[in-house]
Backbone as numpy.savetxt, mean C-alpha at the origin, in Angstrom:
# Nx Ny Nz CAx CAy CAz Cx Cy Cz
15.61 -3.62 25.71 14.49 -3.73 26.66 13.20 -3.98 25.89
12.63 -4.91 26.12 11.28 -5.35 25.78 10.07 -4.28 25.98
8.80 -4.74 24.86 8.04 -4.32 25.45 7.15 -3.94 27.19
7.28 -5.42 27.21 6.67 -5.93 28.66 7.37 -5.77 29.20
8.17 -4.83 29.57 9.06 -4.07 30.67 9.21 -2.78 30.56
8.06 -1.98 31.10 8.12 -0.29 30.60 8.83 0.02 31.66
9.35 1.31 31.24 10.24 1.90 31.76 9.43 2.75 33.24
10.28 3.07 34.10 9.64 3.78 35.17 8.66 3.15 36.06
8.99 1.53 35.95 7.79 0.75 36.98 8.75 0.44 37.89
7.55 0.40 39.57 8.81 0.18 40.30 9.02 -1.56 41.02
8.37 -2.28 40.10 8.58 -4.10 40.47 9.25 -4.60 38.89
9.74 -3.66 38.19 10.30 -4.19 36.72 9.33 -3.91 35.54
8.72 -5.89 35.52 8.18 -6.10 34.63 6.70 -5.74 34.58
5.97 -4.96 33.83 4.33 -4.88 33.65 3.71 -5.78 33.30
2.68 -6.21 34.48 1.94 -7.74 34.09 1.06 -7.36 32.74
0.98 -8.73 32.03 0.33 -8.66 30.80 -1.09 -7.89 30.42
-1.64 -8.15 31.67 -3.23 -7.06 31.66 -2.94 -5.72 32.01
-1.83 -5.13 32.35 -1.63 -3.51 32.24 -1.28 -3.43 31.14
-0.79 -4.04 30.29 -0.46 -3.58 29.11 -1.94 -3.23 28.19
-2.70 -4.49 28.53 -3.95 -4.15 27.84 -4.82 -2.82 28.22
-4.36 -2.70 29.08 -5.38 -2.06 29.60 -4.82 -0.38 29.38
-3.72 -0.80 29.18 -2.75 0.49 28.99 -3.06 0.72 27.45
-3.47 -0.08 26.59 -3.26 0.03 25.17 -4.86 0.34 24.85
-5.96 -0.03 25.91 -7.18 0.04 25.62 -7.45 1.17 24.92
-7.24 2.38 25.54 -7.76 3.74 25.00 -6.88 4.05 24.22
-5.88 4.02 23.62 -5.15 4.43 22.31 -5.98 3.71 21.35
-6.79 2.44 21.55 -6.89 2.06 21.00 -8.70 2.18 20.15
-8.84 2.40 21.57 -10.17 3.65 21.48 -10.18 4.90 20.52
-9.28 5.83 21.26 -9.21 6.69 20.68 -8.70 6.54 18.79
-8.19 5.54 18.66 -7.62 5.50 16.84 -9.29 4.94 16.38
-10.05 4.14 16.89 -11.52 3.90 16.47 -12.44 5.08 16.48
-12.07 5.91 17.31 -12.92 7.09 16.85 -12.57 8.09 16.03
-11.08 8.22 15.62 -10.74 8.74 14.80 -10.93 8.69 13.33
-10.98 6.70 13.10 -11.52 5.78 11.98 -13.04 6.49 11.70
-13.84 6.46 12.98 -15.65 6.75 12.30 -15.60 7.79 12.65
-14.92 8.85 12.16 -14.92 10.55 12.29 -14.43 10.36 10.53
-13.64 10.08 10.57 -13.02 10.29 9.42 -13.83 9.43 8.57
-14.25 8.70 8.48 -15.36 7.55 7.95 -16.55 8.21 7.81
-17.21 9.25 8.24 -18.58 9.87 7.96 -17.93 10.80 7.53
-16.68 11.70 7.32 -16.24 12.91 7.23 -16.62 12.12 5.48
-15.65 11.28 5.60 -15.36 10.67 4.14 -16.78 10.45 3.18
-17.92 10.06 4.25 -18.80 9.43 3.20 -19.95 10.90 2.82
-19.89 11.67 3.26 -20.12 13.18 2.85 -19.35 13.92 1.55
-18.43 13.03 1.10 -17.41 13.43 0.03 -17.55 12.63 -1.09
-18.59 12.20 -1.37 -18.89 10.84 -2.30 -18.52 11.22 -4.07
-18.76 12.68 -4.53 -18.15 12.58 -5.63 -16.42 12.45 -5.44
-15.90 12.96 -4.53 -14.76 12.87 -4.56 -14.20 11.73 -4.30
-15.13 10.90 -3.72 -14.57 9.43 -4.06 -14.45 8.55 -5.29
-15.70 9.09 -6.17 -16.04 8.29 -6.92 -15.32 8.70 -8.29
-14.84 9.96 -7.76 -13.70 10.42 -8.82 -12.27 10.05 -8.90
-12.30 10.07 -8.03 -10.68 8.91 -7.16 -10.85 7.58 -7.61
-11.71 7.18 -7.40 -11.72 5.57 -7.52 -11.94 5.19 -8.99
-12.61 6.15 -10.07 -12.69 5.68 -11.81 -11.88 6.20 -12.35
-10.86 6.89 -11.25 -9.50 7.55 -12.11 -9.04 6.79 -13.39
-7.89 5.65 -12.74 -7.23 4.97 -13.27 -7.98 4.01 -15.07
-9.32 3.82 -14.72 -9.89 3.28 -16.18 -10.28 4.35 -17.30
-10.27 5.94 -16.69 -10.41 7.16 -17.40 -9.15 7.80 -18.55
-9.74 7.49 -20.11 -8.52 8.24 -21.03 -8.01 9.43 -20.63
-8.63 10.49 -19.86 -8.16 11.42 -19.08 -7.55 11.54 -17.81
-7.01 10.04 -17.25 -6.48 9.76 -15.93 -4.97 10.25 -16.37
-4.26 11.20 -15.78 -3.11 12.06 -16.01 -1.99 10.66 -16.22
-2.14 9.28 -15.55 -0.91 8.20 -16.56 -1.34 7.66 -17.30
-2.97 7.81 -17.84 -2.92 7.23 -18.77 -2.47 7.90 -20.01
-2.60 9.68 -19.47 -2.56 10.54 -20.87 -1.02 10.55 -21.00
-0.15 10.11 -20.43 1.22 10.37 -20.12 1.69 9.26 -21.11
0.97 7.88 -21.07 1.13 6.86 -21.89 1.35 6.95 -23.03
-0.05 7.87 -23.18 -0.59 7.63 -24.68 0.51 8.39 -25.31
0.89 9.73 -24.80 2.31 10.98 -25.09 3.31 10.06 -25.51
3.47 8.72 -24.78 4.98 7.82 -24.49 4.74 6.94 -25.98
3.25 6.33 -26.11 2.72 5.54 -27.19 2.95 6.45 -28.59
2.56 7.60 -28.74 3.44 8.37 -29.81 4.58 8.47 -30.24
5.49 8.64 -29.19 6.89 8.84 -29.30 7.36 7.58 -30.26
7.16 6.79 -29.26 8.00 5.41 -29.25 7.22 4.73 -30.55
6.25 5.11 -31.07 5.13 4.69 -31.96 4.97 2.74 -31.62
4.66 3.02 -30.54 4.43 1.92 -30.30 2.77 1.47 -29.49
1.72 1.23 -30.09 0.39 1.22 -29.37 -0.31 0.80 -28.37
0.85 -0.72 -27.89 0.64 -1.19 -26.85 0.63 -0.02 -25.69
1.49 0.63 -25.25 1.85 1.74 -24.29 0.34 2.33 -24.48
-0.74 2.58 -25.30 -1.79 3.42 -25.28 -2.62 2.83 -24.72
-2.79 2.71 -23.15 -4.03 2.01 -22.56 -4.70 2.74 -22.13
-5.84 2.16 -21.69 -7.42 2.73 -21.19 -7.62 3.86 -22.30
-7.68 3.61 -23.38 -8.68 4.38 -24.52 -10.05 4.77 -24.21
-10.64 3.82 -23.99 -11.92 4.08 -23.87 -12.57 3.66 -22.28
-13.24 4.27 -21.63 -13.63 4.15 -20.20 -14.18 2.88 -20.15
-14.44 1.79 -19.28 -15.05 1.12 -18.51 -16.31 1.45 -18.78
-17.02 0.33 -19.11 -18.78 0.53 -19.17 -19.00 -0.58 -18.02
-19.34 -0.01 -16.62 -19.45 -0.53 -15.47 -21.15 -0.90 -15.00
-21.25 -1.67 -14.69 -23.01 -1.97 -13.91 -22.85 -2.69 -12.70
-24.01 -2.73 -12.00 -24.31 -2.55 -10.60 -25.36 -3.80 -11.09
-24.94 -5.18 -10.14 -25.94 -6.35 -10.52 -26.86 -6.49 -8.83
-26.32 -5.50 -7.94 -27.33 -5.72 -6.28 -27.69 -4.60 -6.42
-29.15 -4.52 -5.54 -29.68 -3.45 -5.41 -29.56 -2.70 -4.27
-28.93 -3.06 -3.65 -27.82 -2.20 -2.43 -26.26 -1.88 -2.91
-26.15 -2.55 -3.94 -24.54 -2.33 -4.38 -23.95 -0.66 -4.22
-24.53 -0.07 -5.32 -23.94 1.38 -5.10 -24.11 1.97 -3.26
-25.09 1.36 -2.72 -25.13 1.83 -1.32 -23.72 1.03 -0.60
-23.94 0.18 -0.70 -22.77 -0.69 -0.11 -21.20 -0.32 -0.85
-20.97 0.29 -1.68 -19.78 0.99 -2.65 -19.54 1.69 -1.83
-20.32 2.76 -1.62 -19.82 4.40 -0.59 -19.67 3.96 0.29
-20.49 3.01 1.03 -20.17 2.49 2.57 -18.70 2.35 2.49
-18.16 1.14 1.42 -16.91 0.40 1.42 -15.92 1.61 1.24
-16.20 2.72 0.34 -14.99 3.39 0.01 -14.75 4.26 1.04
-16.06 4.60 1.70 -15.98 5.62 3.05 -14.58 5.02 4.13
-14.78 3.62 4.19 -14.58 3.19 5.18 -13.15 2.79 5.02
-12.70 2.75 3.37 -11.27 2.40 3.07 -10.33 3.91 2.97
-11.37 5.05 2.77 -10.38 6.11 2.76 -10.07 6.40 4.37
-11.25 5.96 5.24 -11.17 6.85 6.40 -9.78 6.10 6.96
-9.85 4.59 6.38 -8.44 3.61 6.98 -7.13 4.16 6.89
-6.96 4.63 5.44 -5.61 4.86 5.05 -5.36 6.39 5.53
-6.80 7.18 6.07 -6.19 8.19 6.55 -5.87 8.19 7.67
-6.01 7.58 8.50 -6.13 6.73 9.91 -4.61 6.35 10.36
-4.00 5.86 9.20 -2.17 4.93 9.37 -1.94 5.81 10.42
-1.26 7.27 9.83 -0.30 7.96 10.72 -0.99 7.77 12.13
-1.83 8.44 11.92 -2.48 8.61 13.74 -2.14 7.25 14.48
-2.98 5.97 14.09 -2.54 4.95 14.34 -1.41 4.55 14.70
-0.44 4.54 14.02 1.12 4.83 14.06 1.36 5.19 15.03
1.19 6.52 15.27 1.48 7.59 16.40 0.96 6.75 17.90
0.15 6.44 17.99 -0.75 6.07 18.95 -0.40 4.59 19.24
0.44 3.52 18.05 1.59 2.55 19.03 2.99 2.88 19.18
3.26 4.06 18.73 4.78 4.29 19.19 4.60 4.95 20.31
3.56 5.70 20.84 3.36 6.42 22.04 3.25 5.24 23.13
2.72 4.11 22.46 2.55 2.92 24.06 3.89 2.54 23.99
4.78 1.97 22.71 5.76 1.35 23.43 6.78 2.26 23.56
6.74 3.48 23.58 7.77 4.14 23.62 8.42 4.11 25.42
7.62 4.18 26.22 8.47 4.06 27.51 8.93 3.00 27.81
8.89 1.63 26.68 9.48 0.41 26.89 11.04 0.58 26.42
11.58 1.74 25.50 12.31 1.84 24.66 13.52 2.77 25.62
14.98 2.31 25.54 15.89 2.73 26.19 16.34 4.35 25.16
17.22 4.58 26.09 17.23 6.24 25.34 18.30 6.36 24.33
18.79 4.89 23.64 19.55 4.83 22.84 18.47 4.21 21.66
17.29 3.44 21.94 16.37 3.21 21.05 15.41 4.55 20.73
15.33 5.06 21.69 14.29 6.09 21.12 14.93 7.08 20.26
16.28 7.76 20.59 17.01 8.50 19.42 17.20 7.66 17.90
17.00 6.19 17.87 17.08 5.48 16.74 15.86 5.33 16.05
14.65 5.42 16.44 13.69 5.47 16.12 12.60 6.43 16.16
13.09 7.82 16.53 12.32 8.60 17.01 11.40 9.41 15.60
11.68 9.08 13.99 11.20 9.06 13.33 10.88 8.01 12.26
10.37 7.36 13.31 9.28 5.71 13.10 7.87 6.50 12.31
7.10 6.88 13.23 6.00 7.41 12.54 6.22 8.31 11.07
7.02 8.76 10.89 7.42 9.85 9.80 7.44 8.94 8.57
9.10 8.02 8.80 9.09 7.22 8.17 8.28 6.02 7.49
7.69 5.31 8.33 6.64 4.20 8.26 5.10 4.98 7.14
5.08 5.89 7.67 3.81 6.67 7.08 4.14 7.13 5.45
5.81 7.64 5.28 5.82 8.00 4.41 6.18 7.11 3.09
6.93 5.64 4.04 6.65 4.48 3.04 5.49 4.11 2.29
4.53 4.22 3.21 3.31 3.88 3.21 2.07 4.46 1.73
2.52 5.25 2.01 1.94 6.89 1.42 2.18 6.51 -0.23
3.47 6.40 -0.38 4.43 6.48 -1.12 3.87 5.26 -2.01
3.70 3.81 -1.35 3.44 2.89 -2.28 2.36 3.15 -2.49
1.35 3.74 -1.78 0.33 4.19 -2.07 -0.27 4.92 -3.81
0.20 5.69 -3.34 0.47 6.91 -4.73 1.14 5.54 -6.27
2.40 5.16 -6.06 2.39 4.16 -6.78 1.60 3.27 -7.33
1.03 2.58 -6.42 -0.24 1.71 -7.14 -1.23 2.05 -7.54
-1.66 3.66 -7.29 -2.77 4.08 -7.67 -2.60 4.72 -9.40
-1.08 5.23 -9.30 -1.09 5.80 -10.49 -0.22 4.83 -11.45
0.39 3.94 -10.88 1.10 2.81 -11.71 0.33 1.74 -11.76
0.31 0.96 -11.26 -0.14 -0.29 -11.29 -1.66 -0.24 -11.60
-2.37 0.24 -10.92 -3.87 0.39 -11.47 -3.96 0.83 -12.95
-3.89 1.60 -13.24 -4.42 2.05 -14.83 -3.37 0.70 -15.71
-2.24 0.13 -15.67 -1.88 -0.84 -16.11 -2.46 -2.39 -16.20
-3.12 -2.40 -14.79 -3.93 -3.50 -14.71 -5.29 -3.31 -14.98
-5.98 -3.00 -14.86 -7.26 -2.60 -15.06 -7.38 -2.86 -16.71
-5.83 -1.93 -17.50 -6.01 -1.93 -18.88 -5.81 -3.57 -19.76
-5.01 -3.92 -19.09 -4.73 -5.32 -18.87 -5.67 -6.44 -18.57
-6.44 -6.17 -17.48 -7.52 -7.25 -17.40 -8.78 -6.95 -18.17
-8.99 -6.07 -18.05 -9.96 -5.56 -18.94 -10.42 -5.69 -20.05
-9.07 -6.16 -20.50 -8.66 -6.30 -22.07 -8.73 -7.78 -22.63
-8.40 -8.51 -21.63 -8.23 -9.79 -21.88 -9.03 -11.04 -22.08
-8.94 -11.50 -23.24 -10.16 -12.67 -23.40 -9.87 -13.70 -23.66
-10.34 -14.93 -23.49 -10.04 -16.40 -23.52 -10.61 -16.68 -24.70
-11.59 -16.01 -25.19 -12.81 -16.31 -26.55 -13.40 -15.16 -27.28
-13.57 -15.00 -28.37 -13.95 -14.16 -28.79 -15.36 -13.88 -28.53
-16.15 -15.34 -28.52 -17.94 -15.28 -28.34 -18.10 -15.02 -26.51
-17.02 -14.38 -25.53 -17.24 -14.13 -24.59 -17.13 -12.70 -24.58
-18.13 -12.27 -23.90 -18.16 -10.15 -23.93 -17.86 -10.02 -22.47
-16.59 -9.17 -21.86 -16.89 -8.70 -20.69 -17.49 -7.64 -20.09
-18.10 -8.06 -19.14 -19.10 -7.15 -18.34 -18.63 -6.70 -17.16
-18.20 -5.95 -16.81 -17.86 -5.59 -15.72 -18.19 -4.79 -14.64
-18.14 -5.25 -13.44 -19.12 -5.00 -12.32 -18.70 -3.75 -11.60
-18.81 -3.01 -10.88 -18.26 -1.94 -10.43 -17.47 -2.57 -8.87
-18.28 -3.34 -8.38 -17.65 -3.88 -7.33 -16.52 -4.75 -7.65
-16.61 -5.34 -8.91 -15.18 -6.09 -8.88 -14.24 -5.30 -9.53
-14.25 -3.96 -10.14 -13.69 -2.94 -10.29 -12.85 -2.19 -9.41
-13.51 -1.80 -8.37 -13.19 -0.88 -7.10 -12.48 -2.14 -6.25
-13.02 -3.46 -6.33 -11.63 -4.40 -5.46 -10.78 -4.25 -6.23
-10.20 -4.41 -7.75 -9.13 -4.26 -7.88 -8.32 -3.05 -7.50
-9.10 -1.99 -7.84 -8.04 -0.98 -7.57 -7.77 -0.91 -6.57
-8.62 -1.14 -4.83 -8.53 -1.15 -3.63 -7.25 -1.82 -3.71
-7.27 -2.93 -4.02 -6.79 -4.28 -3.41 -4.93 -3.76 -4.43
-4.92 -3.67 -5.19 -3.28 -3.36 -5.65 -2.97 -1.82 -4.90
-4.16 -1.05 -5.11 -3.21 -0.02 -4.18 -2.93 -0.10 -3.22
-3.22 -0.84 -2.13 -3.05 -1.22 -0.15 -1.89 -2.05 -0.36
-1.91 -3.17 -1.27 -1.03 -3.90 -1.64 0.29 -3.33 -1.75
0.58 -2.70 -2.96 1.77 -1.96 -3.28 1.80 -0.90 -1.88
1.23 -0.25 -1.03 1.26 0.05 0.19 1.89 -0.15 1.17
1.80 -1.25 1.65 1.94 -2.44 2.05 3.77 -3.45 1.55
3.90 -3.32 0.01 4.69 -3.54 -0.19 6.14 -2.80 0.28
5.62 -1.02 0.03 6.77 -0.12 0.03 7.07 0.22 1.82
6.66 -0.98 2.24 6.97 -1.33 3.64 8.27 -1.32 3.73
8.56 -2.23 2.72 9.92 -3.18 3.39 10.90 -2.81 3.81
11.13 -1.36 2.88 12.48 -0.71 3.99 12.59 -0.31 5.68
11.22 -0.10 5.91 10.96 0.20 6.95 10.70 -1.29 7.82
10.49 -1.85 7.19 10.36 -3.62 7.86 12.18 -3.96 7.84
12.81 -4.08 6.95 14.00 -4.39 6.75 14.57 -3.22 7.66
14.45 -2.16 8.14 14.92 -1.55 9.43 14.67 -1.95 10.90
13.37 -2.76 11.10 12.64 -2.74 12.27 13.59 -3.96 12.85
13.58 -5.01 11.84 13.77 -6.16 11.70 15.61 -6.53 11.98
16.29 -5.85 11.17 17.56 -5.53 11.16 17.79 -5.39 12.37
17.61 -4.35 13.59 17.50 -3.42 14.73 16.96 -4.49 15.43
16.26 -5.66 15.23 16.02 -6.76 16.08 16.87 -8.08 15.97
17.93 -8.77 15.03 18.54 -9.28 14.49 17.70 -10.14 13.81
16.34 -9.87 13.83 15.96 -10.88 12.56 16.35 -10.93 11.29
16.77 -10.08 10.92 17.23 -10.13 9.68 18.57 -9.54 9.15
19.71 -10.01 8.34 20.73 -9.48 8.12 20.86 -8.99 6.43
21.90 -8.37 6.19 22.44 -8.04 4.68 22.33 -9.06 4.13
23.18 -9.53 5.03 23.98 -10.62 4.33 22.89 -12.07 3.50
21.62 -12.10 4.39 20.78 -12.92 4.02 19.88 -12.51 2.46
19.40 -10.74 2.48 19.08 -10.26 1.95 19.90 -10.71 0.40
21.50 -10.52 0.51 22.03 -10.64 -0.79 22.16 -12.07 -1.29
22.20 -12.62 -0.42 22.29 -14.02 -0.85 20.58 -14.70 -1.39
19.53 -13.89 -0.76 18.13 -14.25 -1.81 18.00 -13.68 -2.92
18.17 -12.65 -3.41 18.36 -11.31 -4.31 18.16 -12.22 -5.73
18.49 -13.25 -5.96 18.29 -13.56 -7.26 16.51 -14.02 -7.12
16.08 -14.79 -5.91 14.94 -15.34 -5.70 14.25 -14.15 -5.50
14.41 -13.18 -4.82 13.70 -11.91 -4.93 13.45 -11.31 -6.39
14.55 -11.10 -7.24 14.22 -10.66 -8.68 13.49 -11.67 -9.61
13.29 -13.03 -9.53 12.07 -13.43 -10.21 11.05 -13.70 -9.69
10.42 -13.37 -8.28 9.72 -13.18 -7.61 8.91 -11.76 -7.91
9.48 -10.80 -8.07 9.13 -9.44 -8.54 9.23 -8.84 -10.18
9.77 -10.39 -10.52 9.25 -9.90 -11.86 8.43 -10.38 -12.26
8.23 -11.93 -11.65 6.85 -12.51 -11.74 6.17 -11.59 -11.31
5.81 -10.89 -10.30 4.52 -10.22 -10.36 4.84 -8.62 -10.76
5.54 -8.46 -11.56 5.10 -7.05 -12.83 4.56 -7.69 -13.63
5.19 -8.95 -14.16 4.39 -9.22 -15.43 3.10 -9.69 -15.55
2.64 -10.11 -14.38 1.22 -10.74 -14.02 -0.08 -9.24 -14.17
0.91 -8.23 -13.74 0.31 -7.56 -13.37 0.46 -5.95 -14.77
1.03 -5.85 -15.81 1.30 -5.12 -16.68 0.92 -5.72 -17.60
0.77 -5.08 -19.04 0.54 -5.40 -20.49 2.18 -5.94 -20.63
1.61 -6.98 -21.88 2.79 -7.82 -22.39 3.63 -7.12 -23.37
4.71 -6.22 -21.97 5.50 -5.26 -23.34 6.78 -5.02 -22.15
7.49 -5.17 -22.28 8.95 -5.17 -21.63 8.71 -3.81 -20.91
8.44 -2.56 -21.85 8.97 -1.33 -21.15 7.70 -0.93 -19.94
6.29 -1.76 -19.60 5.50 -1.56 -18.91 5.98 -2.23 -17.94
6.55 -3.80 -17.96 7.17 -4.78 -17.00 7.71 -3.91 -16.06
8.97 -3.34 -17.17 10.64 -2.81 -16.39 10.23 -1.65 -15.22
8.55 -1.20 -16.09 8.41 0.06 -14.83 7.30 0.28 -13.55
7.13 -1.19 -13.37 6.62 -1.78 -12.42 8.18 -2.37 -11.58
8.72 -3.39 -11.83 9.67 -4.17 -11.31 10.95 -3.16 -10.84
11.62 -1.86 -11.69 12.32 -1.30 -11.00 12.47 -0.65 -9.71
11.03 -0.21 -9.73 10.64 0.20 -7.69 10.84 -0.43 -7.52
10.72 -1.84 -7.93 10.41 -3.42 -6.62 11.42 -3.51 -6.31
12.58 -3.56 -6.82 14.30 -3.80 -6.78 14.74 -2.93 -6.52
14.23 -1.58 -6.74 15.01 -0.34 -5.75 14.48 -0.44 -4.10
13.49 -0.98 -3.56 12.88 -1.29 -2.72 13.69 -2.03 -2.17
13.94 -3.51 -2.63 14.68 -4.57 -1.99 16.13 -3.88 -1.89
17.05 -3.72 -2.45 18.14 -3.08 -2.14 18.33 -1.87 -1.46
17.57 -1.11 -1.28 17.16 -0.53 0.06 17.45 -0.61 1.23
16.20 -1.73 0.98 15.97 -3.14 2.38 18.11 -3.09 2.41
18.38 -3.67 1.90 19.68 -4.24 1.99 20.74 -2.99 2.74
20.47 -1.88 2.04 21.68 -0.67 2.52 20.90 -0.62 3.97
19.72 -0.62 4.36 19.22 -0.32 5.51 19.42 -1.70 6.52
19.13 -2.61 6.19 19.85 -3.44 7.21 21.35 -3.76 7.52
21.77 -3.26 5.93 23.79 -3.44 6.68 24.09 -2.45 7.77
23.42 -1.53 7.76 23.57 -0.66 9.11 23.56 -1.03 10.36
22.64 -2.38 10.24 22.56 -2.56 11.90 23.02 -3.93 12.23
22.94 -4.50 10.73 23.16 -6.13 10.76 23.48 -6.63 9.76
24.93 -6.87 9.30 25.58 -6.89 8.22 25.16 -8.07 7.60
């Protein structure tokens, strides 16, 4: 049963403007939740700003984990972000416009679940009572994918890239300078990303459960998927195999995932 056919109407199908109109105030209500949590957030500004210079900090708990790994293995590459980021501010609204931006990106990601919650609650009376026992921990799940790549890119991928671009020069008579705003996009932008990424099982369920997608398709790309995802560890790590391998192994435990989770519904 489709969306546009909720359950308990008594002509069938719900014309297209009840739906809107049905979705209006959930949709309300998740916007006020956004600028609650969005001023809650921008009242918390060291704690943002401690969050957000984590990853370029010798005291960021993976980078010190590195440096532990860079001993062992006596190998120096593994020892990144040594020395902090010497960051500047080239607008004179910039740092104002920073807190604005970070206010407004924490209040987002704290926002998912509720959000979440608030479209499984609309389409849920579209959903037969053999779909809703199949999905009835959608929000749980979806959120905790979510979460999950989250945490990943913040403590993997960021302090790797950051150490990585940071590092990197085309010329010696070129000095980099680096801006705080193009700082805070990177880290924004790979952590939502990898976010975003650790979707897929939960996409490769949704999807499966709709027949868009099968196993069977999944295994038969799997080679195009693995240099696809190793292209981007290596784009995205120092040029050293054992930084690659520990970016790219989530990615491939991810996709095969995807795979055990769609043979379930769609071989």
């Amino acid at each position: 049963m489709g969306v546009f056919s909720r359950r308990g109407s008594d002509d069938g199908d719900m014309p297209f403007f009840d739906h809107l109109e049905a979705l209006r105030p959930r949709l309300i209500r998740s916007a006020a939740v956004l600028v609650v949590l969005m001023c809650a957030a921008f009242f918390c500004k060291g704690w943002l700003m401690a969050v957000i210079m984590g990853p370029q900090s010798p005291d960021f708990a993976t980078n010190r984990l590195f440096a532990r790994m860079a001993v062992l293995l006596s190998s120096e590459v593994l020892h990144i972000n040594r020395q902090p980021l010497f960051l500047i501010n080239t607008a004179i609204a910039g740092q104002f416009n920073l807190h604005l931006s970070l206010s407004f990106w924490t209040a987002v990601i704290l926002t998912v679940p509720y959000l979440l919650g608030e479209l499984w609650g609309f389409v849920k009376p579209a959903l037969t009572e053999r779909e809703l026992r199949a999905s009835h921990m959608f929000v749980l799940s979806v959120s905790a994918c979510f979460f999950t790549g989250l945490l990943f890119g913040y403590f993997v991928v960021a302090p790797l890239s950051v150490n990585f671009l940071s590092g990197y020069t085309v010329s010696g008579e070129i000095s980099n300078m680096t801006g705080i705003d193009s700082y805070v996009s990177l880290v924004l932008n790979l952590t939502l990303a990898c976010g975003v990424v650790f979707l897929l099982p939960a996409a490769a369920d949704m999807m499966s459960r709709a027949g868009l997608l099968s196993a069977s398709f999944m295994r038969r790309c799997r080679r195009h998927a693995i240099v696809v995802m190793a292209a981007m560890a290596a784009l995205i790590t120092p040029p050293d195999a054992a930084s690659m391998l520990l970016v790219l192994l989530p990615l491939y435990g991810l996709y095969e995932a995807g795979i055990a989770i769609a043979a379930r519904h769609n071989p």
